[in-house]
ZAMARGU-4260 file (C-alpha; in steps of 0.2 Angstrom, whole numbers, plus 5000, padded with zeros to 4 digits):
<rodrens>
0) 4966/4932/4869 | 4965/4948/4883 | 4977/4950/4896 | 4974/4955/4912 | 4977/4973/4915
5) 4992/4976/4923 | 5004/4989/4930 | 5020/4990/4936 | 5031/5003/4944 | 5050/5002/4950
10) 5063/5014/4956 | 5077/5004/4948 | 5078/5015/4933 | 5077/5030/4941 | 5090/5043/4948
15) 5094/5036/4968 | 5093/5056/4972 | 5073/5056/4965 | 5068/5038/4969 | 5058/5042/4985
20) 5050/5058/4980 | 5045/5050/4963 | 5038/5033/4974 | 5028/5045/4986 | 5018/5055/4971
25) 5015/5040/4965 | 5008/5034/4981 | 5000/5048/4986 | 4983/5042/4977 | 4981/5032/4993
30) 4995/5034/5007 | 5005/5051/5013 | 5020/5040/5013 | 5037/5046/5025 | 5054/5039/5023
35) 5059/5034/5041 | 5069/5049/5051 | 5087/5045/5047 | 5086/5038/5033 | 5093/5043/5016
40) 5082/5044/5002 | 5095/5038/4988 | 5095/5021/4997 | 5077/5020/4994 | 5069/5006/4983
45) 5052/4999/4978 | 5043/4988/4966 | 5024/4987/4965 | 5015/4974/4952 | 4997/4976/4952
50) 4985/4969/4942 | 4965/4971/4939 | 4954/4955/4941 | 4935/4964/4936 | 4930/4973/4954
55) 4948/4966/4965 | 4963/4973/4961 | 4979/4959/4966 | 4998/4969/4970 | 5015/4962/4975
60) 5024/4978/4985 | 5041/4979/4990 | 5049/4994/4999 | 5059/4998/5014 | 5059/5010/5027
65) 5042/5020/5026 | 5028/5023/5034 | 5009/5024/5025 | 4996/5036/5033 | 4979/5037/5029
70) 4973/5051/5039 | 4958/5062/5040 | 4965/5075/5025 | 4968/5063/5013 | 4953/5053/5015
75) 4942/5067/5012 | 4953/5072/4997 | 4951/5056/4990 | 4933/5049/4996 | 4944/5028/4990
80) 4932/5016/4998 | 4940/5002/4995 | 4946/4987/5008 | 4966/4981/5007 | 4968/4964/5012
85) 4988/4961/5015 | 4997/4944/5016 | 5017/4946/5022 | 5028/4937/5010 | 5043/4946/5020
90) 5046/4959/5034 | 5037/4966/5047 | 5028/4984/5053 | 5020/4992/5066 | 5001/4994/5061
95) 4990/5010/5070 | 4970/5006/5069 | 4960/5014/5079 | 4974/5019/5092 | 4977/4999/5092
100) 4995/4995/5087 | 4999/4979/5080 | 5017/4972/5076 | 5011/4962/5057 | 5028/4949/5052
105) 5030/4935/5038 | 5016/4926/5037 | 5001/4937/5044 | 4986/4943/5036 | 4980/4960/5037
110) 4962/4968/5032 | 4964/4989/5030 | 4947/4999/5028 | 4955/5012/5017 | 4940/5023/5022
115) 4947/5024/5038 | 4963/5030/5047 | 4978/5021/5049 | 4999/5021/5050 | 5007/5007/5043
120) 5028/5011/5049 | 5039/4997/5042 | 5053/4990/5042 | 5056/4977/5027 | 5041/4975/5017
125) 5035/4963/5004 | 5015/4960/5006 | 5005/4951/4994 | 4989/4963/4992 | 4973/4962/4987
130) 4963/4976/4985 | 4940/4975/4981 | 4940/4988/4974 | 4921/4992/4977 | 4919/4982/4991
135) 4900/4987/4995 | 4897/4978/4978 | 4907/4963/4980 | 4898/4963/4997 | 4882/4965/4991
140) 4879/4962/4974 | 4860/4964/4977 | 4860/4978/4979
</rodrens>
């Protein structure tokens, strides 16, 4: 029988004082991610569960506090063409797409083009994501 491939990353085994550096490198892949001003780093926790479905990628994320920039740099750096479509479970954030700001809470839906900008700032956060990982392909299988 395979399993689904599948990953998971917590901060509960590691040291309060290296949590949040340890959760932005591993991160960075597809945020810049800033603990809110204020805030102190050894309170941060998170939990991210992902798993690989052939061409869509499924994750449950849990984190407090942050906020997720995709900006000109790291687009470039990273060339990720993928779309991120987000249901909240729990919490709420303050979404910045094409200078449009949107308040997302429990129970909305949100669609990211991770080839373009955006800042996601939140506040509790427990989304339900899904990620098509080559969208063009998933799109357009024709082609």
């Amino acid at each position: 029988m395979n399993a689904i491939p599948r990953t998971h990353f917590t901060t509960d085994r590691i040291s309060p004082k290296d949590r949040f550096d340890v959760f932005r490198d591993s991160m960075s892949v597809l945020f810049d991610v800033e603990l809110e001003k204020n805030r102190d780093s050894q309170l941060f926790k998170a939990d991210v569960e992902a798993y690989m479905l052939d061409q869509l990628m499924l994750a449950r994320t849990s984190s407090i506090q942050a906020s997720y920039n995709r900006n000109p740099q790291s687009i470039r750096r990273d060339g990720i063409d993928m779309i991120m479509i987000q249901l909240y479970l729990r919490g709420e954030e303050d979404f910045r797409y094409d200078s449009h700001v949107t308040h997302v809470k429990t129970g909305d839906i949100v669609v990211y083009d991770l080839s373009k900008e955006a800042m996601i700032d939140q506040r509790l956060h427990k989304p339900l994501r899904h990620f098509p990982t080559r969208p063009y392909r998933i799109l357009h299988p024709n082609s």
